[in-house]
N, CA and C atoms as an extended XYZ file, in Angstrom:
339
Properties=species:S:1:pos:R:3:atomname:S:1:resname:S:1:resid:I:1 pbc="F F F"
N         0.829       -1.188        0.000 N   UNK     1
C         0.000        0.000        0.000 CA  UNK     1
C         0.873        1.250        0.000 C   UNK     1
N         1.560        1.388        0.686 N   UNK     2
C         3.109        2.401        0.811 CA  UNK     2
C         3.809        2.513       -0.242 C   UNK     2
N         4.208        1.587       -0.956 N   UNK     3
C         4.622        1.687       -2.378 CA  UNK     3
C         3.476        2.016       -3.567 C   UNK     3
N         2.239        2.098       -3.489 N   UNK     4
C         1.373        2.428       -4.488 CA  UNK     4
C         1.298        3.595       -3.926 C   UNK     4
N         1.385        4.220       -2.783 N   UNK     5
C         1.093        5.990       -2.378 CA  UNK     5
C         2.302        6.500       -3.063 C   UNK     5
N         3.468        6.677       -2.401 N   UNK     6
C         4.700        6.759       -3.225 CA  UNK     6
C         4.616        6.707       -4.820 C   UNK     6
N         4.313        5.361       -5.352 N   UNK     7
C         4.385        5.665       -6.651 CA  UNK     7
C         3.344        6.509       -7.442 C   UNK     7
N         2.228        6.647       -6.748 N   UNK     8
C         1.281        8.027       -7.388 CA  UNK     8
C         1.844        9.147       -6.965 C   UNK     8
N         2.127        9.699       -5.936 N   UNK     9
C         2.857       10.647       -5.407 CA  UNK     9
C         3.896       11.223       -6.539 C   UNK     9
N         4.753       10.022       -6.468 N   UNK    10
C         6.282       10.284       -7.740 CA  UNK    10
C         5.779       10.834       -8.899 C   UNK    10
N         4.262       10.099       -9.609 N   UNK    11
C         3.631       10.086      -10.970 CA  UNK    11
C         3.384       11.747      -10.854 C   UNK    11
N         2.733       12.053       -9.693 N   UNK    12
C         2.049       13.631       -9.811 CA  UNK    12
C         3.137       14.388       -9.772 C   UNK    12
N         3.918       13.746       -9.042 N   UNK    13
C         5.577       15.182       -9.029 CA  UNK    13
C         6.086       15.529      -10.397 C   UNK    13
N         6.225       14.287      -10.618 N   UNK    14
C         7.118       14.465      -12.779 CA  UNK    14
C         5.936       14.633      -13.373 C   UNK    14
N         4.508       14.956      -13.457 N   UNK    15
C         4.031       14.893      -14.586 CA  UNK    15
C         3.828       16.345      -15.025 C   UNK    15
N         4.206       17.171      -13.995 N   UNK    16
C         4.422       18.694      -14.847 CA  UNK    16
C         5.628       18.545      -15.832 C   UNK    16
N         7.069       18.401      -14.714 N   UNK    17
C         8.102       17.956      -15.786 CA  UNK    17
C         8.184       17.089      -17.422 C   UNK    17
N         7.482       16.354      -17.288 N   UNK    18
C         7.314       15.495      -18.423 CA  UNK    18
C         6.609       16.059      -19.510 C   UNK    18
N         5.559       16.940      -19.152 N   UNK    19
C         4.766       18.060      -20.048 CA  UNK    19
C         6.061       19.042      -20.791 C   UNK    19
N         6.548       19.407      -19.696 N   UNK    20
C         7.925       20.553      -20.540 CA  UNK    20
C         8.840       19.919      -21.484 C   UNK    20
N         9.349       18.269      -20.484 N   UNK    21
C        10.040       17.642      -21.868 CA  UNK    21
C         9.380       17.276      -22.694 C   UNK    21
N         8.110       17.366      -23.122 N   UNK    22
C         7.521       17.076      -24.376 CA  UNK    22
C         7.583       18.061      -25.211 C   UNK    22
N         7.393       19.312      -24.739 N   UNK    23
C         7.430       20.560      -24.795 CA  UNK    23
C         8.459       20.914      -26.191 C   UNK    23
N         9.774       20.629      -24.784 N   UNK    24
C        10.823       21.175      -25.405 CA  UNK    24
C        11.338       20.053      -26.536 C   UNK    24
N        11.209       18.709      -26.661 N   UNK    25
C        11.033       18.185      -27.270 CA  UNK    25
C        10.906       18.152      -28.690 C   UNK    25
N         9.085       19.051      -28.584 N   UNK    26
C         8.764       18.996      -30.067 CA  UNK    26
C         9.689       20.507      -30.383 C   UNK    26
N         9.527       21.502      -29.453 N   UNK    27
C        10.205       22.934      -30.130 CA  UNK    27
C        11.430       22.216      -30.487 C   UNK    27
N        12.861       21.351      -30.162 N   UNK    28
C        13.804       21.104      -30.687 CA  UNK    28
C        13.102       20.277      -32.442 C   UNK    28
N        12.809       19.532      -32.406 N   UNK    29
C        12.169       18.524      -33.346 CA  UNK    29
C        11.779       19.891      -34.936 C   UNK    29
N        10.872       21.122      -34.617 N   UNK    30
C        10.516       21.686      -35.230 CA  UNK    30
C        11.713       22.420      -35.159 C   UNK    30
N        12.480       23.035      -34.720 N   UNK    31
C        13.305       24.075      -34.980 CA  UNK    31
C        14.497       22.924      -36.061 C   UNK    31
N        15.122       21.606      -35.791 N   UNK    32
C        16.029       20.872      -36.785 CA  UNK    32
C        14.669       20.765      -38.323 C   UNK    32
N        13.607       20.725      -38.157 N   UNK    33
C        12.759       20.643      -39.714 CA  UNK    33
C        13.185       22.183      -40.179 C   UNK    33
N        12.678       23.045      -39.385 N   UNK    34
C        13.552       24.750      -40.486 CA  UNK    34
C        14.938       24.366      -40.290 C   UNK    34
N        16.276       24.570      -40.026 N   UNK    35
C        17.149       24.577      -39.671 CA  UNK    35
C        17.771       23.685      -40.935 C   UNK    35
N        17.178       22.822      -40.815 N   UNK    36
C        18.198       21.569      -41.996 CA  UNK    36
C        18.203       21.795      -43.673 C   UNK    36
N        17.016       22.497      -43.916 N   UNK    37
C        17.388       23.077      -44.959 CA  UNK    37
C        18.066       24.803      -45.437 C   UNK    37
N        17.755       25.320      -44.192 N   UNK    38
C        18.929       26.409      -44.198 CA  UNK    38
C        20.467       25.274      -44.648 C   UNK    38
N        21.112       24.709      -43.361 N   UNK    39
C        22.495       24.192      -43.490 CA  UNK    39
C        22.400       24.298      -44.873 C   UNK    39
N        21.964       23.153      -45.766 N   UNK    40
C        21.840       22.428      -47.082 CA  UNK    40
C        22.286       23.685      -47.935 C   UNK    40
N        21.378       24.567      -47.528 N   UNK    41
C        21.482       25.426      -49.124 CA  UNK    41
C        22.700       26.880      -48.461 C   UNK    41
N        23.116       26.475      -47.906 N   UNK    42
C        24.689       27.132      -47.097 CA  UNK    42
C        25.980       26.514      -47.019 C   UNK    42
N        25.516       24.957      -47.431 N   UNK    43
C        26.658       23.939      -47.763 CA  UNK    43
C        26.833       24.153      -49.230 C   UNK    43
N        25.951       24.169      -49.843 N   UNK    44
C        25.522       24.106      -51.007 CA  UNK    44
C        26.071       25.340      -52.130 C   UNK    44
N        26.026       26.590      -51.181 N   UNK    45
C        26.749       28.019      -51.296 CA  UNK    45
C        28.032       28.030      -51.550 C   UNK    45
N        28.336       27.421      -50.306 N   UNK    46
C        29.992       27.376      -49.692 CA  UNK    46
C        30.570       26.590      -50.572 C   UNK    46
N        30.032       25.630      -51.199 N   UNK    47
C        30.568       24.779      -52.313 CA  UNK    47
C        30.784       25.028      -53.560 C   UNK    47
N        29.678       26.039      -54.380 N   UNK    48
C        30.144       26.327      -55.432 CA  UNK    48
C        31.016       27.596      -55.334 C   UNK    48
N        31.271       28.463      -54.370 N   UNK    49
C        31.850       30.058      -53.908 CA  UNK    49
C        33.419       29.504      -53.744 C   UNK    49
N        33.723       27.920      -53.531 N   UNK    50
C        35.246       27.767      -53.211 CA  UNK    50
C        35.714       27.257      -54.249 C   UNK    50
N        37.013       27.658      -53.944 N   UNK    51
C        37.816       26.496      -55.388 CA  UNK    51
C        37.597       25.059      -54.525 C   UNK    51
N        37.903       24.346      -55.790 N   UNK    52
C        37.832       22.994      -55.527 CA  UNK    52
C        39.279       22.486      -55.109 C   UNK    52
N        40.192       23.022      -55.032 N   UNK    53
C        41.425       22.813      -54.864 CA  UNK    53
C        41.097       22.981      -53.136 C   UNK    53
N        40.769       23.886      -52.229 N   UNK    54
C        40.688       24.325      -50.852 CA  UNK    54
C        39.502       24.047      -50.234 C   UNK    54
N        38.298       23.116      -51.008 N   UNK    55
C        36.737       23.074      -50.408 CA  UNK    55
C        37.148       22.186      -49.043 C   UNK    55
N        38.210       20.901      -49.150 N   UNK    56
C        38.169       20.030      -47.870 CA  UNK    56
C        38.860       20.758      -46.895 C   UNK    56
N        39.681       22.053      -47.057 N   UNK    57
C        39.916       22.532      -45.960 CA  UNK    57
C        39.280       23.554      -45.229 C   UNK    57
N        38.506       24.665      -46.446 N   UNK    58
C        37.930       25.247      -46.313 CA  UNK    58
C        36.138       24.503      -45.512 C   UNK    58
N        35.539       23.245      -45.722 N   UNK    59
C        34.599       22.744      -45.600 CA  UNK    59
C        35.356       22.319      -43.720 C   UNK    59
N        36.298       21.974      -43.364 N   UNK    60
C        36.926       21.358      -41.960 CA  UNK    60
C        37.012       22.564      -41.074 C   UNK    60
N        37.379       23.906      -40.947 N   UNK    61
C        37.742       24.747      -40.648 CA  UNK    61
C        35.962       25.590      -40.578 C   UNK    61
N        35.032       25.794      -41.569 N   UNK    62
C        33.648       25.848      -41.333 CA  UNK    62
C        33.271       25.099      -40.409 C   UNK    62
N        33.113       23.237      -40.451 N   UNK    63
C        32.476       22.807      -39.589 CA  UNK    63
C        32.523       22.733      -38.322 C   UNK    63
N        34.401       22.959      -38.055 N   UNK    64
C        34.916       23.363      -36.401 CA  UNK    64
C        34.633       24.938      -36.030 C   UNK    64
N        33.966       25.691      -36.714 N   UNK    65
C        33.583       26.955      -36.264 CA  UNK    65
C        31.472       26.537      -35.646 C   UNK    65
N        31.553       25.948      -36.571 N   UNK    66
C        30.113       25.967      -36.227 CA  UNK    66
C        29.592       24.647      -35.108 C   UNK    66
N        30.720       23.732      -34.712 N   UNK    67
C        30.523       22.594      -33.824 CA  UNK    67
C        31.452       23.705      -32.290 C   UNK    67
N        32.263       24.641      -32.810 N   UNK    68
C        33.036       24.935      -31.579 CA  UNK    68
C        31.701       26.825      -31.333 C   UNK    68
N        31.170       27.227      -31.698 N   UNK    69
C        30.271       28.147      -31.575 CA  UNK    69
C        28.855       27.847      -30.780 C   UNK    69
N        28.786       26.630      -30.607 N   UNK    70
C        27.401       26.312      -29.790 CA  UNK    70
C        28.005       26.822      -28.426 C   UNK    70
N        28.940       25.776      -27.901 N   UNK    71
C        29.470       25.855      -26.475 CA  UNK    71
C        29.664       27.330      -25.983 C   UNK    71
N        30.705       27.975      -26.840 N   UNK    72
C        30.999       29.283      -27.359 CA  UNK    72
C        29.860       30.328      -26.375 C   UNK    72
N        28.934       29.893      -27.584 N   UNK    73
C        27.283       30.975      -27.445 CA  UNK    73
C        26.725       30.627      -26.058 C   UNK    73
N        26.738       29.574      -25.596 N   UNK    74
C        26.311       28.870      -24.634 CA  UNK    74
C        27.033       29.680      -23.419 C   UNK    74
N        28.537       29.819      -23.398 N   UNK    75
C        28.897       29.898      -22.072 CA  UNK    75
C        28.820       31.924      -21.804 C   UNK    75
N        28.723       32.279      -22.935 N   UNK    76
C        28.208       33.498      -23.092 CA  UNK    76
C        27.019       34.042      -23.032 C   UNK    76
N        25.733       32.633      -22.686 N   UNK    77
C        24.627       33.382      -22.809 CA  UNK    77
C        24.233       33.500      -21.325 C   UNK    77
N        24.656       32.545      -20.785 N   UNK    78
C        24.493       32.586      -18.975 CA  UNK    78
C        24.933       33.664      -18.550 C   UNK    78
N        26.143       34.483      -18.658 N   UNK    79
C        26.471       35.480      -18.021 CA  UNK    79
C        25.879       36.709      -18.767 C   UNK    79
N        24.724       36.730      -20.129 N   UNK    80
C        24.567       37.992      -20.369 CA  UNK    80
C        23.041       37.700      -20.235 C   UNK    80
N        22.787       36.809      -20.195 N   UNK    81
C        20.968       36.407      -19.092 CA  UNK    81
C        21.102       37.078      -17.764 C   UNK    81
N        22.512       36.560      -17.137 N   UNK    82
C        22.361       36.816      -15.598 CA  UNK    82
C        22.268       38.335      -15.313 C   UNK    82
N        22.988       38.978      -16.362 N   UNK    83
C        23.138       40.446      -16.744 CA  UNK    83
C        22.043       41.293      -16.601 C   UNK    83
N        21.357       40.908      -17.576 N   UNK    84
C        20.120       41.189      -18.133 CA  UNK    84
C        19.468       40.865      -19.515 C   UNK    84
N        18.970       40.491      -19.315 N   UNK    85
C        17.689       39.585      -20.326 CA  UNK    85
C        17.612       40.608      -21.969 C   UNK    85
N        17.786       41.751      -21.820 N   UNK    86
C        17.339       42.571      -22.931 CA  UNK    86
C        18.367       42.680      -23.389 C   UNK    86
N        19.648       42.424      -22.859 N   UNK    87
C        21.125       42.574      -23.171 CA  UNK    87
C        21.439       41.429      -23.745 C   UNK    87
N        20.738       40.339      -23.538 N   UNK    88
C        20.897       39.090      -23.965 CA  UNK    88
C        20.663       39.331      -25.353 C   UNK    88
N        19.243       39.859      -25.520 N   UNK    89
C        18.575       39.406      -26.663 CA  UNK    89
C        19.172       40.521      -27.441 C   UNK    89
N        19.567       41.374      -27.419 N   UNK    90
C        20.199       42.844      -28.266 CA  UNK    90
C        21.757       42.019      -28.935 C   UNK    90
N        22.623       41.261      -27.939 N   UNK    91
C        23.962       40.726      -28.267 CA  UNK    91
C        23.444       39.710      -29.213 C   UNK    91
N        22.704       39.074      -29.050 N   UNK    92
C        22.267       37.789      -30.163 CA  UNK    92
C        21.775       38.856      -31.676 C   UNK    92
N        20.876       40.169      -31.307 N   UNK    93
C        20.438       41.219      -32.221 CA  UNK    93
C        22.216       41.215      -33.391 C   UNK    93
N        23.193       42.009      -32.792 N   UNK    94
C        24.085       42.410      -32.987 CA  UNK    94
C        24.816       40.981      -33.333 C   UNK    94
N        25.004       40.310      -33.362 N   UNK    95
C        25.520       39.132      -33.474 CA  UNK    95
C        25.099       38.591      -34.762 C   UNK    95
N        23.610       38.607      -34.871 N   UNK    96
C        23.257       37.776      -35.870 CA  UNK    96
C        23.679       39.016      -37.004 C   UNK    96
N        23.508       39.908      -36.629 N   UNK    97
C        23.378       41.021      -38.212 CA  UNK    97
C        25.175       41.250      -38.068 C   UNK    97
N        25.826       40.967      -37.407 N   UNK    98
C        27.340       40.986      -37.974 CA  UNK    98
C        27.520       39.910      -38.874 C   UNK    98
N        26.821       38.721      -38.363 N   UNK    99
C        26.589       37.424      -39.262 CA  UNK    99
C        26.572       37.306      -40.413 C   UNK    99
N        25.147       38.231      -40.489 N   UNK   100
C        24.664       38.643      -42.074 CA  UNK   100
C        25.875       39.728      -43.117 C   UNK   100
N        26.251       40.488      -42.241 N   UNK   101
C        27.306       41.403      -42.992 CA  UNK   101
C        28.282       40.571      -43.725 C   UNK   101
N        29.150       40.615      -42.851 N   UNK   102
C        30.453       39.478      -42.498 CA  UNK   102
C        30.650       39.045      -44.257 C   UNK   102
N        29.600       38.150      -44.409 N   UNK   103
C        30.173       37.875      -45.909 CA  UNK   103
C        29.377       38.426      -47.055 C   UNK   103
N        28.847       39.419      -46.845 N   UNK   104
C        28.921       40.594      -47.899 CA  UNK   104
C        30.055       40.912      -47.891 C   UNK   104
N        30.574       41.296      -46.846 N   UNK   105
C        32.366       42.046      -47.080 CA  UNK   105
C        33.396       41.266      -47.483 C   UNK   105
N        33.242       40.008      -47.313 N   UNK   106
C        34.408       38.836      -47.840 CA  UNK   106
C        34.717       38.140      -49.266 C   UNK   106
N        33.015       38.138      -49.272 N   UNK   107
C        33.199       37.783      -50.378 CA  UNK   107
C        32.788       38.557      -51.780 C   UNK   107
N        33.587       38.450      -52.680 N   UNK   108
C        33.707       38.964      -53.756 CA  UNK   108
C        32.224       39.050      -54.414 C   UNK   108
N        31.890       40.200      -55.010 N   UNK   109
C        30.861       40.173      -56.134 CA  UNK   109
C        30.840       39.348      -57.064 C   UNK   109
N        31.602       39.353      -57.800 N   UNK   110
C        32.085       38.653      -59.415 CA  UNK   110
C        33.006       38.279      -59.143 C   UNK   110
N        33.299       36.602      -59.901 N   UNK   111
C        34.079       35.717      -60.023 CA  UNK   111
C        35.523       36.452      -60.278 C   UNK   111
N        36.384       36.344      -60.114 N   UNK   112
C        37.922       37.076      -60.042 CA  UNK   112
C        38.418       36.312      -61.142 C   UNK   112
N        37.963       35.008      -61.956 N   UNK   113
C        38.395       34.286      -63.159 CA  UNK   113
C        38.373       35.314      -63.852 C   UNK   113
C-alpha cells in the first residue's frame, strides 16, 4: 500500500516535468525541420563560392567553427541572461546582423576568373 502511495505521489511530481520535456522536445524537433534546410542550401553556397582545390579545408575549418560556436554561445549566454535579459537578446540582435554582414564584405561580387 506504501509503495502504491509513493508511486502516485512520484507520478504527480514528474508529470508537470514530463509536459515541458515534451514541450521542449517537439520545439527542438521543429526548430532541426527549419534549420536543416537552411544548413543544405549554405553547404551548397559554400561549395560552389570555393575552389575545388581548398573546399576540404575550407569545408573542416567551417564545420569546427560551427561545432566549436554552440558551447561558445552557450557559455556566453548565462552570463549575459544573468546580466540582463534585454542585453541578452540585443547581443544575439548584434551578433546575428554581424553574421549577415560578415560575408557581404568577404566575399567577392564577381568571379575574379
Amino acid at each position: 500500500m506504501a509503495g502504491s502511495i509513493v508511486a502516485v505521489a512520484l507520478a504527480m511530481a514528474v508529470m508537470p516535468f514530463a509536459t515541458s520535456v515534451l514541450v521542449v522536445a517537439a520545439a527542438l524537433v521543429a526548430v532541426a525541420i527549419v534549420e536543416t534546410p537552411f544548413d543544405i542550401a549554405f553547404l551548397t553556397l559554400r561549395q560552389r563560392r570555393t575552389d575545388p582545390a581548398r573546399f576540404g579545408r575550407v569545408f573542416a575549418v567551417s564545420m569546427s567553427l560551427n561545432v566549436v560556436g554552440t558551447p561558445v554561445g552557450l557559455a556566453l549566454a548565462g552570463p549575459l541572461i544573468a546580466w540582463s535579459l534585454n542585453g541578452a537578446l540585443w547581443f544575439a540582435v548584434a551578433a546575428t546582423l554581424i553574421g549577415a554582414v560578415f560575408p557581404l564584405l568577404v566575399i567577392p561580387a564577381r568571379d575574379e576568373s
